[in-house]
VEXZATOR-953224 format. One record per residue: x, y negated, z negated of N, C-alpha, C in turn. Coordinates in steps of 0.2 Angstrom, whole numbers, plus 2048, in hexadecimal, padded with zeros to 3 digits. Each point is the difference from the previous one (the first is absolute). Layout:
N
XYZXYZXYZ;...
//
This chain:
512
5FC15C30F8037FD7FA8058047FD;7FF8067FD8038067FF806800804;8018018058048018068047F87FE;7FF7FB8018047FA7FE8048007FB;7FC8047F98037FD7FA805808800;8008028038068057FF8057FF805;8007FD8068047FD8038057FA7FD;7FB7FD7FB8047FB7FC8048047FD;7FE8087FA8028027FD806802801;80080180880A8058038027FB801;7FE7F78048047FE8008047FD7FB;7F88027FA8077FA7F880580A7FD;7FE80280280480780080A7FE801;7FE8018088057FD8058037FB7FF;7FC7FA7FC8087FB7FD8028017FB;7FB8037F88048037FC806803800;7FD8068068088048028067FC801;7FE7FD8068077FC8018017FD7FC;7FE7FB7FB8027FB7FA8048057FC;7FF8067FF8048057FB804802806;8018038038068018058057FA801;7FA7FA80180A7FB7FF8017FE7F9;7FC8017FC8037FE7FB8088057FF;7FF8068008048048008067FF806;7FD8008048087FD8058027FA7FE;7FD7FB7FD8047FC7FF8058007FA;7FF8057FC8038007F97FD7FC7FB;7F87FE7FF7FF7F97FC7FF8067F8;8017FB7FD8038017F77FD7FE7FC;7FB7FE7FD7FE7FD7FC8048007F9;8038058008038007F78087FE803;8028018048067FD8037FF7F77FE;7FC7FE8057FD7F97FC7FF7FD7FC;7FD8067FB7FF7FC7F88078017FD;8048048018048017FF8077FA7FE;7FC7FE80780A7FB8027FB7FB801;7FA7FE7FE7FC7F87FC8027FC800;8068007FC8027FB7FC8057FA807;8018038068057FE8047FD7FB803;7F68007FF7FE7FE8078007F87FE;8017FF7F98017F77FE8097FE800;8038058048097FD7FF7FD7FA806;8008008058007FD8077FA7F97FE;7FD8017FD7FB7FB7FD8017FC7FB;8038037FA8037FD7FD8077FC801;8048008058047FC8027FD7FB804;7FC8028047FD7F98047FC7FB7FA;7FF8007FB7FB7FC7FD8048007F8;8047F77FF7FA7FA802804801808;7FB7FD8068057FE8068047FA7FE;8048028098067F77FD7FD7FB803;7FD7FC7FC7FD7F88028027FD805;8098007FE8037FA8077FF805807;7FF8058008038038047FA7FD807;7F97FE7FD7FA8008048047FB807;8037FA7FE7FE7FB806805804806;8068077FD8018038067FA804806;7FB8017FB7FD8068037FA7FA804;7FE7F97FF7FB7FC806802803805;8068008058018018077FE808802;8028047FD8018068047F48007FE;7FF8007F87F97FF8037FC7FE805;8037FC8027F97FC805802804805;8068018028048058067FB807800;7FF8047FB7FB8048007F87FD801;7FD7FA7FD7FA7FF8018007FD808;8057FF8038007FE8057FF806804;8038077FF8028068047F88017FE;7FD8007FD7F68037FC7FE7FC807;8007FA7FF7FB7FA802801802809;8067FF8028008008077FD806801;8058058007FE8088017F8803800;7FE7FC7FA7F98038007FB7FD803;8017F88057FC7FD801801802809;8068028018028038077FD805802;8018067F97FE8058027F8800801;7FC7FC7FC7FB8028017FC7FB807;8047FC8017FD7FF80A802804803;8078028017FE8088047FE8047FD;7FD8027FD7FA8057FD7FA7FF803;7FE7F88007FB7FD8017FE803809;8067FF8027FF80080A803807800;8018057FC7FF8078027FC8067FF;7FF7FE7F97FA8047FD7FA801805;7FE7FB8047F9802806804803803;8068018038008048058018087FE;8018017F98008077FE7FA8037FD;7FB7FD8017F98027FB7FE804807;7FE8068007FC8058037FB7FB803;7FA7FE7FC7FA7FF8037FD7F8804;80A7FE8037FD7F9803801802806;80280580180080280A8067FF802;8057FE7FC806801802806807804;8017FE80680480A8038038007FB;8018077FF8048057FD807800801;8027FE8078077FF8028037FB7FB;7FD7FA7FD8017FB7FC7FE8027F9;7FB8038028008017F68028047FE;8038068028028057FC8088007FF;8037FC8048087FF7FF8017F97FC;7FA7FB7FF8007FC7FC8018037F8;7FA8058008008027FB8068047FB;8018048068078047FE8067FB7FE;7FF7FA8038067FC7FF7FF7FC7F7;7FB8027FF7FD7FB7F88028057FC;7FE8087FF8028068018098017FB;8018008088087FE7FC8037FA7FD;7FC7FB8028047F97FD7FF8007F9;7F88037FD7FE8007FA8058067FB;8028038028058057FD8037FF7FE;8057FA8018077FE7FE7FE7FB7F9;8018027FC8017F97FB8047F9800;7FD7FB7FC8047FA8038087FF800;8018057FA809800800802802805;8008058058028048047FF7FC807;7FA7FD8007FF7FA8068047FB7FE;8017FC7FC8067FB7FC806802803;8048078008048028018027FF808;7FA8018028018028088007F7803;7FD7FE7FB8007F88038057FE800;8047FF7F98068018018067FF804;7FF8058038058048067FE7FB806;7FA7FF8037FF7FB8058017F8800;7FF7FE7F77FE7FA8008047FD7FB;8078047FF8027FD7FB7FE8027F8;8047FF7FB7FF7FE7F87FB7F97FF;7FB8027FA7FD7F97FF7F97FF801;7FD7FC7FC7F88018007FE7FF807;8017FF8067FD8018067FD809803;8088027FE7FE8088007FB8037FA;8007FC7FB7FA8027FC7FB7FF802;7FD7FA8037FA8008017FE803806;8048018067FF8078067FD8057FC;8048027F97FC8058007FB8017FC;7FD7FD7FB7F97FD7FE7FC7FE805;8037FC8057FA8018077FE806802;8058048037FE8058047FA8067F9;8048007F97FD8037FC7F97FF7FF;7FE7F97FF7F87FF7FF7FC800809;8047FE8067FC8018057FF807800;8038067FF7FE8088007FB8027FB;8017FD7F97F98007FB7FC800802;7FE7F78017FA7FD8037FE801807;8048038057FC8018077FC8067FD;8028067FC7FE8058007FB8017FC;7FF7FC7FA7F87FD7FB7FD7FC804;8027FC8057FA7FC8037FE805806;8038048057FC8038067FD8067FA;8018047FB7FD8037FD7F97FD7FD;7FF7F87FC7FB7FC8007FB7FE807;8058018067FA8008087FC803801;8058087FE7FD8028027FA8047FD;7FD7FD7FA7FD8037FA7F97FA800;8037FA8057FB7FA8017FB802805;7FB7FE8017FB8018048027FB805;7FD8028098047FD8047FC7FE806;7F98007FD7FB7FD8058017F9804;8037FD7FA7FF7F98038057FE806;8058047FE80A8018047FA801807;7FC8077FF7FF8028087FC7FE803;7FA7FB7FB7FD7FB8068047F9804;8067FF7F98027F9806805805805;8048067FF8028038067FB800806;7FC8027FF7FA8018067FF7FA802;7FF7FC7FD7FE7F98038067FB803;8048038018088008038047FB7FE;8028037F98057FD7FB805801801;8057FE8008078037FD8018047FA;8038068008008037FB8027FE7FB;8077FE8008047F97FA7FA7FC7FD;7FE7FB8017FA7FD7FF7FA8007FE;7FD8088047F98037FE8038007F7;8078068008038027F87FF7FB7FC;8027FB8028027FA7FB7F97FC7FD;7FC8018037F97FE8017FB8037FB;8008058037FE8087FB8008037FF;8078037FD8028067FE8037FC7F9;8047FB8028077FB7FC7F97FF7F7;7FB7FD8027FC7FE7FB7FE8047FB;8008098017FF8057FD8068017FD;8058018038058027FA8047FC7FF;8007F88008047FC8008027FF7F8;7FB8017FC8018017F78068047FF;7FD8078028068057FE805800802;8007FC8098077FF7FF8067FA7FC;7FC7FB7FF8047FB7FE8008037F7;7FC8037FD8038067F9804803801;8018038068058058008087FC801;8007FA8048057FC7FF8037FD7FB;7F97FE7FC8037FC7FA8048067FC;7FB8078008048057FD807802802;8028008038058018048057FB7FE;7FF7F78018037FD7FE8058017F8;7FA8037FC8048017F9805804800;7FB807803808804800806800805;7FE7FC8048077FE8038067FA7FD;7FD7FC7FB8037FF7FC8038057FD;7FF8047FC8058057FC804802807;7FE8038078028048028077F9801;7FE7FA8038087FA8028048027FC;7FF8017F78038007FB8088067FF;7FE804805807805800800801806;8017FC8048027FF8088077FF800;8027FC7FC8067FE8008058047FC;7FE8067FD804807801804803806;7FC7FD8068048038098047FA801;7FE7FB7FC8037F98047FC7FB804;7F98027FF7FA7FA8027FD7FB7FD;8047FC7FC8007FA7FC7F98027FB;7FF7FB7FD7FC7FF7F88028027FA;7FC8037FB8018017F9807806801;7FF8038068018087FE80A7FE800;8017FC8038077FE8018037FE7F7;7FD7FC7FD8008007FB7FE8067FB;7FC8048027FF8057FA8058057FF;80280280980280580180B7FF7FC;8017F88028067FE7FF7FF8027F5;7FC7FB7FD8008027FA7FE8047FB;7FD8068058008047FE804808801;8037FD8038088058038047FE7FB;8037FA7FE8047FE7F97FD8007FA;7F88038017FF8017F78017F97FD;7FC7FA8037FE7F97FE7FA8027FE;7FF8027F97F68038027FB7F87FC;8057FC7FF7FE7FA7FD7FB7FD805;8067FF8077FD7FC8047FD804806;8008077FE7FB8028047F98027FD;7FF7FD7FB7FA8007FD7FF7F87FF;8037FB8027FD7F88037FD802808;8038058047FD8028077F9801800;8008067FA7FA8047FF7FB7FB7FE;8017FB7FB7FD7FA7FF7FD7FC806;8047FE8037FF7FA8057FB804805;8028088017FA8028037FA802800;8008017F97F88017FD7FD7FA7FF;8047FB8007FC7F88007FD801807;8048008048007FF8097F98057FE;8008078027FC8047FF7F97FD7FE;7FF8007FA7FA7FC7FC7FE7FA805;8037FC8027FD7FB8047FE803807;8048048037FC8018067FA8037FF;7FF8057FA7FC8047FF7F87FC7FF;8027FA7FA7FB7FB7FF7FC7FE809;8037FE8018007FC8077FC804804;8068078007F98068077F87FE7FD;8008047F87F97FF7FC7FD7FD802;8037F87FE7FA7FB8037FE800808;8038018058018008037FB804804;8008087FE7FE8068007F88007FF;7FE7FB7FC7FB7FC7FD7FD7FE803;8047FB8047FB7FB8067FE804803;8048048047FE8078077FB8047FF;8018027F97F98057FF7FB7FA7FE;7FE7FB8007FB7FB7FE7FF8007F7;8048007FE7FE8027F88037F87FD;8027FD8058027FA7FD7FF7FB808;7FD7FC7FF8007F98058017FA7FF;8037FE8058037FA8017FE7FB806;7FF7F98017FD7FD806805801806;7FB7FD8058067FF8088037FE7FF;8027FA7FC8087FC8018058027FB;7FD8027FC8068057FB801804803;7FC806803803804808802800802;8017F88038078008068047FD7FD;8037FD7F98047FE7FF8048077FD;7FE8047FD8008067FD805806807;7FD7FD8068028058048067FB801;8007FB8018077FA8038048047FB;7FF8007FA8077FF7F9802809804;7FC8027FF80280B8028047FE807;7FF7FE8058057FF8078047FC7FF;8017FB7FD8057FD7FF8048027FA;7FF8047FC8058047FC803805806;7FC8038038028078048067FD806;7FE7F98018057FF8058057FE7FC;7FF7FD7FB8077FE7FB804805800;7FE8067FE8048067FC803804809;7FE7FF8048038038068057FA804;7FD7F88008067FC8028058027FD;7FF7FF7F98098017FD8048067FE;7FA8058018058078008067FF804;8048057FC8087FF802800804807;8067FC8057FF8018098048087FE;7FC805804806807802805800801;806802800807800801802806805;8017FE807800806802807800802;8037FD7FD8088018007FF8077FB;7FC8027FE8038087FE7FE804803;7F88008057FF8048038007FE809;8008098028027FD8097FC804803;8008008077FB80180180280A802;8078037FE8028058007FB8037F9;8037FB7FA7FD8047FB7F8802801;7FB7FD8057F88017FF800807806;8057FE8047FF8088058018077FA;8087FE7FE7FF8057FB7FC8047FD;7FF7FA7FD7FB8017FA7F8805803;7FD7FB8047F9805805806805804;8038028048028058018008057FE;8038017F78008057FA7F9801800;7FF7FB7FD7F88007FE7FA805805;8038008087FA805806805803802;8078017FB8028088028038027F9;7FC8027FE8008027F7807807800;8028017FC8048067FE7FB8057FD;7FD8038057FB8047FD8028077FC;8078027FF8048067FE8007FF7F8;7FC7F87FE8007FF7F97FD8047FC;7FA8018047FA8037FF7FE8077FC;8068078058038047FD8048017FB;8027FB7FF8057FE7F97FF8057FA;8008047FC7FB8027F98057FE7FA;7FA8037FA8027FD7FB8007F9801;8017FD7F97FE7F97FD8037F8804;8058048058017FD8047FE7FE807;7FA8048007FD7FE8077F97FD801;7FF7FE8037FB7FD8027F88007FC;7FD8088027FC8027FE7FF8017F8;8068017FD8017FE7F77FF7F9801;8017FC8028017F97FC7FA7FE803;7FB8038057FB7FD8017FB8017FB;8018077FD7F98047FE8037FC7F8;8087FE7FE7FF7FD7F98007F8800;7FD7FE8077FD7F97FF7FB800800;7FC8058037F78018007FF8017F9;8048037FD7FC8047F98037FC7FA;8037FD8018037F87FB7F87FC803;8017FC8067FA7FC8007F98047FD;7FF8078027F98017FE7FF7FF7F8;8068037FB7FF8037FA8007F77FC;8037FC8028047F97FE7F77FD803;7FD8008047F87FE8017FB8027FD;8018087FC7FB8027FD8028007FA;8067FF7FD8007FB7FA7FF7F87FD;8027FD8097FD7F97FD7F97FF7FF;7FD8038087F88007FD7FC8027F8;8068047FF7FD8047FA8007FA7F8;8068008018017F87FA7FC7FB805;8007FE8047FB7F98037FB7FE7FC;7FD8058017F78037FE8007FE7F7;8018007FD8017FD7F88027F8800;8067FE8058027FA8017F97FC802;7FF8038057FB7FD8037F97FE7FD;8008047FB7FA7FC7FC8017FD7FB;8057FF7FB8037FD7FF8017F9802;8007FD8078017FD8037FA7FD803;7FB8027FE7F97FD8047FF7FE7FB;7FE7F78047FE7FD7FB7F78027FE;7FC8038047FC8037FF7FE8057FA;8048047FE8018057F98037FE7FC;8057FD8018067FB7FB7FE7FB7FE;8017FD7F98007F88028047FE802;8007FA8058047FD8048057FC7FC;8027FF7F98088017FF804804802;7FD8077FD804808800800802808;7F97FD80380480380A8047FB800;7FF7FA8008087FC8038058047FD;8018017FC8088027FE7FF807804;7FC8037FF8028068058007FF808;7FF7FB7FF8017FE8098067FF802;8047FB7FC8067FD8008038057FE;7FF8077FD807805801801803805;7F88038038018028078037FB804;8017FA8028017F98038098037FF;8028007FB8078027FB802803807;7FB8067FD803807802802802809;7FC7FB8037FF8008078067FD806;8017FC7F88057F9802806804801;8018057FD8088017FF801804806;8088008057FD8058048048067FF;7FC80380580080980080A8017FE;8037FC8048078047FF8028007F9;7FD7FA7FC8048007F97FC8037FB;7FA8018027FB8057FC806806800;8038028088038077FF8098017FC;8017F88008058007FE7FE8027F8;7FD7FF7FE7FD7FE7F77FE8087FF;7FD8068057FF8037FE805808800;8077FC8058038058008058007F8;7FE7FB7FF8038007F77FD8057FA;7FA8038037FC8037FB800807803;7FF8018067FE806805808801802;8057FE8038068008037FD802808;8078018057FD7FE8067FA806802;7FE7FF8057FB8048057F98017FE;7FD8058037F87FE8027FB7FD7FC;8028047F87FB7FE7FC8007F77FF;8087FF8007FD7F98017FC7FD804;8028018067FB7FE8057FA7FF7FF;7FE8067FD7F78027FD7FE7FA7FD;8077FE7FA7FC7FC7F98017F8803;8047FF8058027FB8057F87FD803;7FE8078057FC7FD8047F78007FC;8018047F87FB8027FF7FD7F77FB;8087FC7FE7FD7F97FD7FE7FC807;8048028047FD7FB8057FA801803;7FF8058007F68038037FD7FC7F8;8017FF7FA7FF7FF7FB7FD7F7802;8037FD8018017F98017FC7FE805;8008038087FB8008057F78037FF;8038067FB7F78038007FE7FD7FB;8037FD7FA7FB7FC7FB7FC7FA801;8047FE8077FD7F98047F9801800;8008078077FC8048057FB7FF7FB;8018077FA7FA8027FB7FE7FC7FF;8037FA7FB7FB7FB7FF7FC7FA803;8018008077FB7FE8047FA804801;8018087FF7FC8048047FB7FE7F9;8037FF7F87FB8017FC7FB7FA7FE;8047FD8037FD7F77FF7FA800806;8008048057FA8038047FC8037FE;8008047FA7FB8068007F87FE7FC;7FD8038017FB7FF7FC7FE8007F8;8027FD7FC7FF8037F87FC8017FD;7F97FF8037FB8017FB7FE8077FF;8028078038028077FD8067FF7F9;8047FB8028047FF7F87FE7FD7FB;7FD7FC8037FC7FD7F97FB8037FD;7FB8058057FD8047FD8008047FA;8078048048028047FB8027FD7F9;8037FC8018047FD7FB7F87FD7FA;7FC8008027FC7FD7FC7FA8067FD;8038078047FE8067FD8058017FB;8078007FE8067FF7FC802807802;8018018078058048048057FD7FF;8068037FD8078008028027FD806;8087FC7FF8007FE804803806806;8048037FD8048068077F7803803;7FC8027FE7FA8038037FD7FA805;8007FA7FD7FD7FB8048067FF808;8077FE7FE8058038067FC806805;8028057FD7FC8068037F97FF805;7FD7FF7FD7F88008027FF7F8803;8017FB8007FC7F98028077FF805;8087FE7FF802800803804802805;8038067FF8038038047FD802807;7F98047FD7FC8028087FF7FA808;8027F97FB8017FA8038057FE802;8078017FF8057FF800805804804;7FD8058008038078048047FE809;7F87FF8038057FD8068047FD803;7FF7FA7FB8067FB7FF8058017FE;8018027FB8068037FF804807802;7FB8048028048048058037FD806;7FC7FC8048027FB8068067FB7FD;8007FD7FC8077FE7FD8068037FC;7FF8088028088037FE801802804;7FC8048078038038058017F7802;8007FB8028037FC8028057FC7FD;8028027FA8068007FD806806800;7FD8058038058068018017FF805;7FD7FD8058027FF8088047FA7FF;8017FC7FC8077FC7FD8068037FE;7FC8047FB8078037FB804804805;7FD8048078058028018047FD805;7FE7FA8038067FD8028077FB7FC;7FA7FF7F98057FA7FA80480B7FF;8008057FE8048037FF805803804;7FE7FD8058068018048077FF801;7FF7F97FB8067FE7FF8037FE7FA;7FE8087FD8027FD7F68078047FF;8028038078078037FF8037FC801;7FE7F97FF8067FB8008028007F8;7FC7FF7FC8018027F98028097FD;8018048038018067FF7F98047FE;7F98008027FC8017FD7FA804806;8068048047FD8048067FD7FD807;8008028037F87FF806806801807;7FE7FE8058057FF8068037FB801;7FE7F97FE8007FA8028097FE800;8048037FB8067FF7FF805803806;7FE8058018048048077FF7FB805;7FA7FE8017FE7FA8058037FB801;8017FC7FA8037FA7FE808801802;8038067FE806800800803801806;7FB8048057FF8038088047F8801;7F87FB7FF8017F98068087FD7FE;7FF8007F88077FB7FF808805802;7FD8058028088038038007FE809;7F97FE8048018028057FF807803;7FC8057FC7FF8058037F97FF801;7FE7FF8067FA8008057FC805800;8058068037FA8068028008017FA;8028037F97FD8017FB7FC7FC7FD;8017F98007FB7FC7FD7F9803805;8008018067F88008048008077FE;8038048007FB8087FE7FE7FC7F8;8047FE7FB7FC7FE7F97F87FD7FE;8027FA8087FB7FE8017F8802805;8038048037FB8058047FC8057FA;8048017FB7FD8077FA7FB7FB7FA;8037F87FE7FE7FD8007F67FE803;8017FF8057FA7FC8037FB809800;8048068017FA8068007FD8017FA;8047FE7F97FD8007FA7FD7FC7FF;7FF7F98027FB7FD8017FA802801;8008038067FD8018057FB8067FC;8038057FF7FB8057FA7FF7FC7FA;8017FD7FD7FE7FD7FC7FB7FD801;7FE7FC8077FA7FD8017FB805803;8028048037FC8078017FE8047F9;8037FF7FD7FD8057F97FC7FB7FB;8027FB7FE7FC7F97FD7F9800805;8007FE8077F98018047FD8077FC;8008048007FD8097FE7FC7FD7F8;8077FE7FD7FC7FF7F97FD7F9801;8007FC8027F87F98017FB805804;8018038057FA8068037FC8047F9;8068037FB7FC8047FD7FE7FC7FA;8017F97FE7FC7FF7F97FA7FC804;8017FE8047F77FE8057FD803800;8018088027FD8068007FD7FF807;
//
């Protein structure tokens, strides 16, 4: 016991450290901030009131996004569905298959959806079809990789009697395995659903059709009227898909029942929306790309310019790797750190359920807007680079983790709070003492999976001047420089890669 809890002690040591080491490489200011306050309502202030007429433009380009959410996330997760068994360790799958499956999820899972967007692009044309490639491919690498990790955490007795009994392994899975983790995966999709929503929403910054075409276009001319009608249209859109997983979310875990015929009318209306939104997605255009451009492109890409590497100073690789790790880390354990107050605030369990809805509906707000115009709004108070990044990526960990907290607290047990509270223990002590010792796991497992976000959404906040690598990258594809874009993206998938090697060490060490 001794031995563990000092084990915990070096490793909450060792992220201290580092939390103050990037704080400090990144330049973050707090009296810089309070400083130049007054800026962070210029950009807000102009969007609001929105312009009214301007909504019946923006019906099309939305549904073009819920169309890019809807396909994309329903595609991606049947191939998830038919790969995930074959990368779980414990179904007997060869290694010749698993381990180059894996490694393929690996790197697919590293790219953010703009930088997939872009690359869609190039093969498939401008326009919501290239967006929804890449929301496909986005959530099939989430969800292969949540579900073979859910297999392989499931018990597999039942899989290896119908194998013995001489099953087909496909089948025996579906049979036996599918029933076990079937909940988590169909939460993981609806989850996934939401935020690929936001993620359609600034696709059309590359040129992949939806909101972003519009955001990106009036918000270049400083129309802030009618890019706060956008930002409206999508916290509506937002809110309803949101409602909808819920209920939805509900039925899966049993917390809400409905008969057999409302089941299958229920499933009719959900596939026939899915196929709606994929019949009329807009056809590819491959009048722009050829089959020269995809040699290219994979050419660059598996013969990287590796000379990038020795590059030094702020212009090489190994800088802008280490100041997009340390923007995601510091911007993570900031929004964690705010979440945690929002979030109770936000239960209706401690709150009354006036005061949580409205704090629900800000977080709801806050989630809604996306990351690029967060960073555009904060280079107005910070000016460019990293610190904004931090304060960029630290509202949007804000708006994800106060979801996360406050389901974790709508879980917890309260009769150690009530106790207290009827001893007339303070509320911070009763936090302290009844909840947090409950809460802890939860939310550490919801920030290291939100850092393992943040630092792919920070990879490309150097489109708004706000550091990371993601801009070099960006800038690589759209000149046509190949081997530089694949060394970027080689440096890319390895910081991934430790970053899920050092996140695994820390879930090792808070389990003990």
């Amino acid at each position: 016991m001794r031995k563990r809890r000092l084990l915990r002690l070096l490793l909450g040591l060792e992220v201290a450290l580092a939390l103050v080491l990037a704080w400090r490489f990144t330049g973050c200011s707090f009296a810089r901030f309070w400083q130049r306050r007054a800026h962070m309502g210029d950009i807000f202030g102009k969007m609001l009131p929105p312009d009214w007429g301007y909504f019946p433009r923006i019906l099309s380009p939305l549904w073009a996004t819920l169309q890019m959410s809807l396909t994309g996330t329903a595609l991606g997760a049947l191939l998830a569905l038919v790969t995930a068994p074959l990368c779980a360790a414990n179904l007997g799958r060869p290694r010749l298959l698993r381990l180059p499956l894996r490694v393929f999820i690996q790197v697919l899972r590293a790219f953010p959806t703009l930088i997939l967007a872009l690359t869609a692009t190039f093969l498939f044309g401008l326009g919501s079809f290239a967006g929804a490639v890449a929301i496909t491919l986005y959530t099939f690498a989430i969800l292969t990789r949540l579900n073979y990790e859910d297999i392989e955490n499931a018990p597999t007795g039942a899989y290896q009697a119908l194998c013995a009994m001489g099953s087909r392994r496909g089948p025996a899975f579906f049979r036996a395995c599918l029933p076990q983790v079937g909940s988590s995966f169909l939460s993981n999709a609806l989850y996934l659903l939401e935020t690929n929503v936001r993620h359609s929403a600034i696709l059309g910054y590359v040129g992949a059709g939806g909101l972003g075409l519009l955001l990106n276009e009036k918000t270049s001319w400083r129309e802030y009227a009618k890019v706060g009608s956008i930002l409206l249209a999508l916290l509506l859109a937002v809110c309803l898909i949101e409602s909808l997983s819920a209920w939805l979310g509900s039925l899966i875990r049993g917390q809400r029942r409905i008969g057999p015929g409302a089941k299958r009318l229920l499933l009719a209306a959900l596939a026939l929306l899915v196929l709606l939104s994929t019949a009329t997605l807009e056809a590819p255009d491959f009048s722009r790309g050829n089959l020269q451009t995809a040699k290219s492109l994979f050419s660059g890409l598996f013969s990287p310019e590796l000379s990038l590497f020795l590059v030094p100073g702020r212009d090489g690789l190994g800088w802008l790797l280490l100041e997009t790790a340390c923007i995601a880390l510091v911007g993570t354990a900031l929004g964690a750190l705010l979440s945690l107050p929002l979030a109770i605030l936000g239960s209706g369990r401690l709150m009354p359920r006036p005061a949580a809805a409205l704090f629900r509906l800000v977080s709801v707000a806050v989630r809604s807007i996306p990351f690029l115009i967060w960073g555009l709004i904060f280079i107005r108070v910070t000016g460019p680079g990293a610190f904004t990044g931090v304060l960029t990526m630290a509202v949007c960990s804000i708006g994800l983790l106060t979801k996360r907290f406050i389901a974790a607290i709508d879980g917890v047990d309260l009769r150690p709070w009530r106790a207290l509270a009827a001893m007339g223990v303070s509320p911070l002590l009763r936090l302290r003492h009844a909840l947090l010792p409950q809460l802890l796991p939860a939310l550490g497992s919801a920030a290291l999976y939100r850092f393992d976000v943040n630092i792919r959404e920070a990879a490309v906040l150097g489109l708004v001047g706000a550091g990371g690598i993601g801009a070099p990258l960006i800038f690589a594809m759209q000149h046509y420089a190949w081997r530089e874009a694949g060394a970027i993206s080689l440096s890319l998938v390895l910081l991934v890669w430790l970053v899920d090697l050092l996140s695994g060490k820390v879930r090792r060490g808070v389990r003990g």
